[in-house]
N, C-alpha and C positions, 0 to 999 in steps of 0.2 A: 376602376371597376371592382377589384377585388374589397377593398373597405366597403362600399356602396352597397355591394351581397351579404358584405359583415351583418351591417348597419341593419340592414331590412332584413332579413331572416333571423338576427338577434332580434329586434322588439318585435318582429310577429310571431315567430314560434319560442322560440329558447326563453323567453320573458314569460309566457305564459303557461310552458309546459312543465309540468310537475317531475321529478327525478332528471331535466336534463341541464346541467351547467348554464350558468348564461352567456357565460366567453366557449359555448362549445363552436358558435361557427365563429368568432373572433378568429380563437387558433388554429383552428382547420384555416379559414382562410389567407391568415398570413402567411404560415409554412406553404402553402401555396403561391402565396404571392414573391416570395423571398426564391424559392425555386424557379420561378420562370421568371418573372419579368428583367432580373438583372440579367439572366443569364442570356438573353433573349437580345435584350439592348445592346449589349458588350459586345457578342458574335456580330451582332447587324452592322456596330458602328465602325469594328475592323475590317469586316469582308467589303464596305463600302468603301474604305478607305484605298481596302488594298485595289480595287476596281479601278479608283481615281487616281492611283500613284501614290496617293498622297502617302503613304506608307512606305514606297518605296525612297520615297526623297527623305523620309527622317532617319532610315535604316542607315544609308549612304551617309547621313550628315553625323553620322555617328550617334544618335541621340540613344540612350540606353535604354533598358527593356522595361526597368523598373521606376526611368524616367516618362515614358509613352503609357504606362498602367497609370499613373497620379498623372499623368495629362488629360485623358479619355476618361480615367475612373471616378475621377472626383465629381462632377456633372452627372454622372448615374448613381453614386454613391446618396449625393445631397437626397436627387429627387426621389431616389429609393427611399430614404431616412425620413422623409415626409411621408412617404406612402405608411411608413411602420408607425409614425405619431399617431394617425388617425384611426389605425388600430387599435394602440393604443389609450386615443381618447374614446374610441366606440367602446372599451373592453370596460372603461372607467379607470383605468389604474390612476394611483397617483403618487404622488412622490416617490421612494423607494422604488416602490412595486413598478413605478413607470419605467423607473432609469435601468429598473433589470428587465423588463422586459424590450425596451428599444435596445440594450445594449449585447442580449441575446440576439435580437432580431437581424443586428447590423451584423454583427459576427457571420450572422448567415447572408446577409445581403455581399460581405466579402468574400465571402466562399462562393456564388453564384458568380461573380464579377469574372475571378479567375476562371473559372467553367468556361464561362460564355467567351472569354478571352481564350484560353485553349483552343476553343473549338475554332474561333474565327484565324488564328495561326493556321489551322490546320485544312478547311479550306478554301476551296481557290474563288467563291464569288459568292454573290450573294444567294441568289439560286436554288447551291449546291449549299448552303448554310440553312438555310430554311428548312431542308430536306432532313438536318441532322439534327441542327441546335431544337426543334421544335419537340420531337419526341424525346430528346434527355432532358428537358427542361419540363415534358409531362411528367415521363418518368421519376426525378427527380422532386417534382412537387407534388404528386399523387401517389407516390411510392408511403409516406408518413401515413394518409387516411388509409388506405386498403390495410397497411397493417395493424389498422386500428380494430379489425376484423379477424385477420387470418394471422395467425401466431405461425406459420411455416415461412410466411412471408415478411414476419420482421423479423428472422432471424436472419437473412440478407440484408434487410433496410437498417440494421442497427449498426453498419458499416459504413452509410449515408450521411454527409454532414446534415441533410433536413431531417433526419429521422431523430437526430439526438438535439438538435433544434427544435423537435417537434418536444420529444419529452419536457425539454428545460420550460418552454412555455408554458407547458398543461400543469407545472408545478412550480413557482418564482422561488421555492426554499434552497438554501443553501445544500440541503441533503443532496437534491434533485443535482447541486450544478457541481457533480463532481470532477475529478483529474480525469475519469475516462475519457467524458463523454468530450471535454476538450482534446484531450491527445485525439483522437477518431476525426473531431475537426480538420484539426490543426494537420493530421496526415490527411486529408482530404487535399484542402489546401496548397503542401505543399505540391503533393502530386498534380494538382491545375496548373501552380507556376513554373513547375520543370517543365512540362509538355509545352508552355506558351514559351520561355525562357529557351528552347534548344529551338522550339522553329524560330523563333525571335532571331535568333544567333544566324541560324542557314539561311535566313533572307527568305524564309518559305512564302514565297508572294507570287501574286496572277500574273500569268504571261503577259 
């Protein structure tokens, strides 16, 4: 859905409007799409799991935390990484320009994973996931545009792995892709896989 809104709001307006980028809703739309759909997928496919057991039988069988992420993540990683191609075929990039902007995008497609993986440790059904994962996954992906507006409000979101995601896309130069805005990641990151990593450990699963 999200390339598809790229696609068609790029060649009907941004293609023909004078002073607006042509990749403006490309990058809106993928920081969007990188915010919610993995994080969305991830939460749904553990709280389902944990409903079915089926989570409880790999916890017991010993299976590790960061064995059960490359089990479930790889399959959401792929089909995410496709979603970002198309982006990047709608934006036109190429070569180079292609490989830094999928390789920015995944970055953020792994920082959503872990979210969404957080969340579905944390709780107990699917339900009760929907009710949570749904609005940090807004938030999370529409926290970049609003601050595209209100400069009170990116000085919070500049703390957001999609906000420094967001910047890195709206500019593929090396300047743009500096130590910060990866360390801010990368502490994203790892604050997702402690939270999943310690309920992981307590067996935090549905009665």
């Amino acid at each position: 859905m999200f390339p598809v809104m790229a696609f068609v709001l790029t060649e009907t307006i941004a293609t023909g409007m004078e002073g607006l980028d042509r990749n403006y809703f490309v990058v809106m739309f993928s920081v969007m799409y990188i915010g919610m759909v993995p994080t969305i997928n991830m939460a749904t496919i553990i709280t389902e799991e944990k409903e079915k057991n089926t989570l409880r039988v790999l916890i017991m069988a010993n299976v590790k935390p960061i064995e059960y992420l490359l089990g479930i993540g790889g399959y959401v990683f792929l089909m995410s990484g496709l979603g970002c191609l198309l982006f990047g075929l709608v934006g036109g990039f190429e070569g180079v320009l292609l490989l830094k902007f999928m390789g920015v995008l995944l970055l953020g497609v792994l920082s959503s994973m872990l979210l969404g993986s957080a969340i579905g440790m944390l709780v107990k059904n699917q339900m009760s996931a929907s009710s949570i994962v749904i609005p940090v996954a807004m938030v999370s992906a529409f926290l970049p545009m609003i601050s595209m507006f209100n400069a009170t409000c990116e000085k919070f979101a500049r703390f957001l792995y999609t906000q420094q995601i967001n910047y890195m896309v709206n500019d593929l130069t090396i300047k743009t892709m500096s130590l910060d805005r990866f360390l801010i990641i990368f502490i994203n990151m790892i604050l997702f896989f402690v939270i999943f990593f310690i309920c992981y450990k307590k067996k935090n699963l549905a009665d």
